[in-house]
Backbone bond lengths (Angstrom), bond angles and torsions (degrees), N, CA, C in turn:
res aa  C-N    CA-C-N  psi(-1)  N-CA   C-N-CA  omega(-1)  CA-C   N-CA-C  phi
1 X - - - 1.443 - - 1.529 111.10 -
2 X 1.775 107.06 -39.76 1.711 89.86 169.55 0.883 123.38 -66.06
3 X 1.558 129.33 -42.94 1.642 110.43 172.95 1.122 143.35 -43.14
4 X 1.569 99.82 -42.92 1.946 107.98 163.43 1.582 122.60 -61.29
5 X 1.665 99.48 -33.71 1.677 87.69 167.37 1.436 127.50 -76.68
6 X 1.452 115.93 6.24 1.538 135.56 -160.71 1.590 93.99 -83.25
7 X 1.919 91.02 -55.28 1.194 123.32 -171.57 1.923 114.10 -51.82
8 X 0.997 92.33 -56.28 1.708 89.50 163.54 1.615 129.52 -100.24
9 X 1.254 99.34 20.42 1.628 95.56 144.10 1.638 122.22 -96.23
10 X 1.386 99.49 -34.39 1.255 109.24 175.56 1.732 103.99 -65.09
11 X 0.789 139.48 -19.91 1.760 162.66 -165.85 1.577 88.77 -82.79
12 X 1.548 122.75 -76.45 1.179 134.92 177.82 1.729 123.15 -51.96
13 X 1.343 112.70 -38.07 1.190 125.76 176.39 1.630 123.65 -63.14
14 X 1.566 99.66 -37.49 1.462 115.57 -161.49 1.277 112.75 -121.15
15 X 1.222 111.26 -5.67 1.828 126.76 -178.13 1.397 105.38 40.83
16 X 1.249 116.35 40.14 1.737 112.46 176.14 1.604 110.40 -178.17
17 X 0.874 98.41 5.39 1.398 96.69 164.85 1.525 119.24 -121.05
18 X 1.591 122.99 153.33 1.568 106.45 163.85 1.903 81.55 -146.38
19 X 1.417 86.32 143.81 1.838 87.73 -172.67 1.960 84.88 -125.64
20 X 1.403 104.59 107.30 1.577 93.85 158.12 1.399 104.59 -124.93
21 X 1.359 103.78 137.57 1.664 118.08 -177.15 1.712 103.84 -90.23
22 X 1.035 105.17 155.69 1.631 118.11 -172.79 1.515 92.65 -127.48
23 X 1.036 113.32 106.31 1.460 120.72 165.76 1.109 106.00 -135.64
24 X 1.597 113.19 117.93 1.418 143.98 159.05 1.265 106.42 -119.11
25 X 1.471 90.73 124.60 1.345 101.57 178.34 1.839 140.14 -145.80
26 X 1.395 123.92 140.34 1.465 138.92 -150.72 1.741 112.58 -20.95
27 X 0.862 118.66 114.04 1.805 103.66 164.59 1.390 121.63 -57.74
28 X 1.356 110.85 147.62 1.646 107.62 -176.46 1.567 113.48 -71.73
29 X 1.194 110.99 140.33 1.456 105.75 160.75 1.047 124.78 -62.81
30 X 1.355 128.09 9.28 1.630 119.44 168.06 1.400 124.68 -105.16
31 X 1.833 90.58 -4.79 1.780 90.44 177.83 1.272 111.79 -102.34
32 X 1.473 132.97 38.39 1.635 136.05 172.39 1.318 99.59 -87.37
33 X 1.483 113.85 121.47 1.140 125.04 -176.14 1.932 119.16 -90.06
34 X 1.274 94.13 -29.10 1.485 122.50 171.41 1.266 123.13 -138.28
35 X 1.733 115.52 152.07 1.525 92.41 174.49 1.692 121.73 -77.37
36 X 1.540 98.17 165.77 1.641 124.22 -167.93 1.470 86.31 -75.46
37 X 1.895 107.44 164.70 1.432 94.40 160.81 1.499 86.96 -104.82
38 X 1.520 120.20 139.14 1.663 123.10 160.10 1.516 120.11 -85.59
39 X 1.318 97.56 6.41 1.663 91.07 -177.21 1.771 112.58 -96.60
40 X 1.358 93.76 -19.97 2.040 89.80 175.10 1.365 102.34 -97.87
41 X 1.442 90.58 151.58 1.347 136.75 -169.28 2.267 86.02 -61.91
42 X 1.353 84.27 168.28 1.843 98.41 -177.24 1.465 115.26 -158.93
43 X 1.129 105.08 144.57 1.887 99.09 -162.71 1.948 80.01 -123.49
44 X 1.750 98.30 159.35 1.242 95.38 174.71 1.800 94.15 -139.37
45 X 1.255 113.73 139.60 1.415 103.35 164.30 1.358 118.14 -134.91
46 X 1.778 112.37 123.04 1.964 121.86 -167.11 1.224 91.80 -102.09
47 X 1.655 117.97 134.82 1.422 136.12 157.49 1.471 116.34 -61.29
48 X 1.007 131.20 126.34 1.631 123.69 142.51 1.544 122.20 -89.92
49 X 1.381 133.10 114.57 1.154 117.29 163.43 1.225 104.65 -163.15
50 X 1.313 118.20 -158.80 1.593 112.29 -171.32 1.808 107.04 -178.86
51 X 1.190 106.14 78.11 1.642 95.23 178.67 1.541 111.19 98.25
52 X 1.036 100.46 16.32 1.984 114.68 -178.80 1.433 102.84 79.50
53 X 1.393 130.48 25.67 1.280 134.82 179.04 1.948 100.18 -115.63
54 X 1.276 100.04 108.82 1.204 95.83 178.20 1.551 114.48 -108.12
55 X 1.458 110.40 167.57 1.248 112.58 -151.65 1.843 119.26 -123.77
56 X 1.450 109.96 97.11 1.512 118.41 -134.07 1.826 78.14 -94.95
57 X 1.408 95.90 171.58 1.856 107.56 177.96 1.424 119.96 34.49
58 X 0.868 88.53 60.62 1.730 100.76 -173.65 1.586 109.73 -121.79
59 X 1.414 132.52 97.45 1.208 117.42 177.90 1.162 122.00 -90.67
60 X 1.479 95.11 151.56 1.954 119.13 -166.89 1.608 104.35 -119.67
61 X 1.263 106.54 125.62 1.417 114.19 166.80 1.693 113.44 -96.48
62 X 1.687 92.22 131.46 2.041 82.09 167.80 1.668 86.47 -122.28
63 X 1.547 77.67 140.65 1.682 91.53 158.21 1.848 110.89 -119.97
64 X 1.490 95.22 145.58 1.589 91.17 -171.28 2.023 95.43 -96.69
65 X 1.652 105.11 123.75 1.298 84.72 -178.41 1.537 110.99 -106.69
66 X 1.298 122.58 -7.42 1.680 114.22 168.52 1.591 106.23 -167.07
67 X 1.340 104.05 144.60 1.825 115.21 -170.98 1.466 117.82 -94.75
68 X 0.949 136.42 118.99 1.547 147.01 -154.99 1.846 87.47 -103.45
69 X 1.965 80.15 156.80 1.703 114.61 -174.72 1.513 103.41 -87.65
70 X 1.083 134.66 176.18 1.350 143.71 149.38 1.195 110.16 -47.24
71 X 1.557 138.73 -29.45 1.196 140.03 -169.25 1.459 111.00 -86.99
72 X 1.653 123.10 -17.84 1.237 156.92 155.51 1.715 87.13 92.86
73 X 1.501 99.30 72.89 1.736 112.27 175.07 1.733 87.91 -109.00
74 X 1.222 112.37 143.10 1.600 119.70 177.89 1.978 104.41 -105.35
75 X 1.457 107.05 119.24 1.714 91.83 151.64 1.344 107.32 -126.25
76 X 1.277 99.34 159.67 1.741 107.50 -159.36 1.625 78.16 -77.46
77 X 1.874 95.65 162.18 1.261 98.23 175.41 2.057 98.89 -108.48
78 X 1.415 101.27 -164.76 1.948 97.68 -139.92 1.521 86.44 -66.77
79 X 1.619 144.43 -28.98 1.369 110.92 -164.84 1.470 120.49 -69.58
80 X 1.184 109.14 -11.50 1.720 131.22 -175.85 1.589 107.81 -98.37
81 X 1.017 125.61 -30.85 1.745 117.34 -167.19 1.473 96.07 -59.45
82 X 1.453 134.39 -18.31 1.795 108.22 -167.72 1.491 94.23 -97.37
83 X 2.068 119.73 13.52 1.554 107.50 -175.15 2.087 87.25 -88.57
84 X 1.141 123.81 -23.28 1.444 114.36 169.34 1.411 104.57 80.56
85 X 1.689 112.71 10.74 1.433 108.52 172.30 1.595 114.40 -56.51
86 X 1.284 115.58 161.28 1.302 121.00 149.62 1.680 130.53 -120.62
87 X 1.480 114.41 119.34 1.817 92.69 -147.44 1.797 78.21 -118.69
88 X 1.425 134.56 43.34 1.311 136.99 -178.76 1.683 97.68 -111.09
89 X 1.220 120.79 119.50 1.453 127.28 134.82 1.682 106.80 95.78
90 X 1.998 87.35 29.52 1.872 108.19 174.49 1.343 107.69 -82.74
91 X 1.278 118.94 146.10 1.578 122.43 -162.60 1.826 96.50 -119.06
92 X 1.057 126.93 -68.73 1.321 148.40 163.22 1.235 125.07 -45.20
93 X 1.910 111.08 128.10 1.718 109.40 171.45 1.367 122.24 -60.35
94 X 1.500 112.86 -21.61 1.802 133.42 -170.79 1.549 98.31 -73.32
95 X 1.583 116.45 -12.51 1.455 113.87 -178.31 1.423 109.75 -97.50
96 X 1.228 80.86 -53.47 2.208 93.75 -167.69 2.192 89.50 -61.29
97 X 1.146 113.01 -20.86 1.590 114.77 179.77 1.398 104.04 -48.67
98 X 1.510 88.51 -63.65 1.856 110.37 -176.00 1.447 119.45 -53.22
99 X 1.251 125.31 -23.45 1.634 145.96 -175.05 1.536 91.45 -101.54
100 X 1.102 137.96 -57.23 1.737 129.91 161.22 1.105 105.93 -8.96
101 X 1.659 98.51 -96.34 1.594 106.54 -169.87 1.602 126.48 -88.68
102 X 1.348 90.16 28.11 2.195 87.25 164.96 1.836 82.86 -115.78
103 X 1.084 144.50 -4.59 1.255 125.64 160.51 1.682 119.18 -84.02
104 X 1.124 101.52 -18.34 1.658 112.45 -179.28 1.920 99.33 -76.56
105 X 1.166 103.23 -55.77 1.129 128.35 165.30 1.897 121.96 -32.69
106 X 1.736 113.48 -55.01 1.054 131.14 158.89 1.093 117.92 -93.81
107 X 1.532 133.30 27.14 1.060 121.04 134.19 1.303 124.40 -108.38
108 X 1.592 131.06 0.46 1.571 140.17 -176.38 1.604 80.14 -91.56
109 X 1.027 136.27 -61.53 1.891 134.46 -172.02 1.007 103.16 -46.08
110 X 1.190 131.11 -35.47 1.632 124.58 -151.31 1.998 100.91 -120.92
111 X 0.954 117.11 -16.60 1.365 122.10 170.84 1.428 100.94 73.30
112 X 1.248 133.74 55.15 1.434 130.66 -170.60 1.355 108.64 -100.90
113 X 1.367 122.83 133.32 1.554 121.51 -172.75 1.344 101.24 -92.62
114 X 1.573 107.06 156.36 1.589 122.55 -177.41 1.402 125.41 -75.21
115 X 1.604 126.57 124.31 1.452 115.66 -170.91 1.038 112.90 -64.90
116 X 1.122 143.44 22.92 1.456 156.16 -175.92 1.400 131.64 172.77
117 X 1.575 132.41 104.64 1.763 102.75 161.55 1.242 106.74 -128.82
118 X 1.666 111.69 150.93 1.206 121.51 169.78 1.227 112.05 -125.75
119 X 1.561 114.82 -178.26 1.620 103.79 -178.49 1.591 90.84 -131.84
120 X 1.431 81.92 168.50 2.107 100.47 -167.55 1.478 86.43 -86.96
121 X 1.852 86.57 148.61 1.447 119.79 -172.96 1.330 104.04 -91.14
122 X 1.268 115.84 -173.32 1.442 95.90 175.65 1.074 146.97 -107.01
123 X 1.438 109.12 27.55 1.556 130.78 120.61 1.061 155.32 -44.79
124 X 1.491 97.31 -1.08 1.168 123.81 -163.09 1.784 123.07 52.27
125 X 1.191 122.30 26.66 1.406 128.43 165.48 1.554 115.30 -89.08
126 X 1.114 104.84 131.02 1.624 118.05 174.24 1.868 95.55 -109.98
127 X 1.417 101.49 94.53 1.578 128.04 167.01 1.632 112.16 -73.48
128 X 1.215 110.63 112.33 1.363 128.52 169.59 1.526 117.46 -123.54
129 X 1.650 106.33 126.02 1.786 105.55 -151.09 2.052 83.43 -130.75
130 X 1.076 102.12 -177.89 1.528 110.85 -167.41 0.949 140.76 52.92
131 X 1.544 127.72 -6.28 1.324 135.95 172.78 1.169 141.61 -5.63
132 X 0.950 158.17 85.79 1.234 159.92 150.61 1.613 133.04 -18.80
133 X 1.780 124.98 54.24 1.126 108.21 -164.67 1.619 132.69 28.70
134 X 1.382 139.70 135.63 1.201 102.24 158.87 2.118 99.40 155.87
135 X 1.311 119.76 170.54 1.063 113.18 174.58 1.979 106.89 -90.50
136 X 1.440 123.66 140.34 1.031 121.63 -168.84 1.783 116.33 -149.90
137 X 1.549 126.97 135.33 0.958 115.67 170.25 1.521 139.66 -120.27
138 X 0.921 106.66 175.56 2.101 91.27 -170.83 1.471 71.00 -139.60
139 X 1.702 64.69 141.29 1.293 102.49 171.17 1.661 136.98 -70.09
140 X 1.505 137.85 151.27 1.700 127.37 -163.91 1.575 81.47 -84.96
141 X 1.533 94.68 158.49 1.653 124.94 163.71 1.092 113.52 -156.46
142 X 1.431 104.99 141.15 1.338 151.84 -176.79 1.584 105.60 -89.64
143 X 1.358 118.55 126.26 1.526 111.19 174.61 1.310 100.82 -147.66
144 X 1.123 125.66 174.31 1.599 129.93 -153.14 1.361 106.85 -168.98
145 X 0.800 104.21 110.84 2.141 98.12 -164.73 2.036 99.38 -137.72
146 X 1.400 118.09 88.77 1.544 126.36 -176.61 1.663 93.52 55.87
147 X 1.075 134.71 -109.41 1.316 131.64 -154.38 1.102 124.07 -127.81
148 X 1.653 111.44 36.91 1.395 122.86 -158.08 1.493 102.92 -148.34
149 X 1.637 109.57 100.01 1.612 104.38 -167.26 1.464 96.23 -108.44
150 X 1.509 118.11 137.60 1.392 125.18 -167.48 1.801 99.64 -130.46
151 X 0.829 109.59 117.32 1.377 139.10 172.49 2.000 126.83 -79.06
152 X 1.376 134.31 90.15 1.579 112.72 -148.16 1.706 71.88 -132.19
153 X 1.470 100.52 147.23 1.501 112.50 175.94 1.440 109.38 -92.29
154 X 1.489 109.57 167.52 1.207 137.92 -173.55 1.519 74.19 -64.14
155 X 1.969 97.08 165.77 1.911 107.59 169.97 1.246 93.23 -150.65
156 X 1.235 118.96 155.59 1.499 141.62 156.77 1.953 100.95 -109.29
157 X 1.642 80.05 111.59 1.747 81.01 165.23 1.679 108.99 -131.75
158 X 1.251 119.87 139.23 1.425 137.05 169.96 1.469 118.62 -89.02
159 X 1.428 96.63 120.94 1.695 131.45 -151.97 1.731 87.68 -110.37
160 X 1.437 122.15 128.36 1.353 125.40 -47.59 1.345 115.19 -49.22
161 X 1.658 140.50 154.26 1.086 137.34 172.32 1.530 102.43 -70.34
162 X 1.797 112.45 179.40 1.506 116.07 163.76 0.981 129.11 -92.79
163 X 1.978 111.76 5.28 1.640 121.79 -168.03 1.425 92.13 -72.82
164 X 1.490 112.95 -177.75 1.376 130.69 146.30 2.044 131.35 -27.52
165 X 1.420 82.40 -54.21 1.311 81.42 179.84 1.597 111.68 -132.76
């Protein structure tokens, strides 16, 4: 919620900007209460929009960066094992932040292509279907629509989540 109110002051301040960050982010491996099943497939779907203005043809990259156990233990998969992260037994958003952007980071260094991109419909949803259990990130975008520049962060989201559904 602070960021969005950041977001429209800065909105108010500058009459041309609106910066809202999209941060979703990884569940800890210590709060699996039961095991996951890793064998079904998982669909994920990220909004773009901003103010009931949604944001159509917009492409989104996911990269999948490591596949979790039933126990919801994460190992990076091979384009990531020489980043030597460890994303097991993080408690804090100020952490999984730090694992955000040194993976955003190791993947502009390393030139690694995305296990998937699609572009938002015009709903602005970027629909991602088949999934593969697993830890995964989408990519930040930049959008610019007449006089309204919207800013959405990179995310780490965990495939299956621990909610309900």
């Amino acid at each position: 919620m602070v960021k969005r109110r950041f977001g429209i002051i800065v909105l108010l301040l500058c009459f041309c900007f609106c910066v809202l960050p999209c941060s979703v982010l990884a569940a800890s491996t210590t709060d699996a209460k039961e095991p996951i099943s890793v064998d079904e497939d998982c669909t994920l779907t990220v909004y773009y929009g901003c103010d009931g203005t949604a944001f159509s043809n917009q492409t989104v990259k996911l990269y999948r960066v490591a596949d979790v156990s039933a126990d919801f233990q994460y190992t990076l998969t091979p384009p990531y094992v020489a980043s030597q992260l460890i994303l097991n037994g993080i408690q804090t958003n100020g952490e999984w932040n730090v694992i955000r952007s040194t993976l955003e980071t190791y993947i502009l260094a390393n030139a690694i292509e995305p296990a998937m991109s699609v572009t938002t419909d015009a709903s602005g949803n970027a629909n991602f279907e088949a999934l593969k259990p697993g830890l995964y990130l989408t990519s930040a975008l930049y959008v610019t629509l007449e006089d309204q520049h919207c800013s959405f962060d990179s995310a780490l989201v965990a495939l299956p989540g621990l909610g309900e559904d």
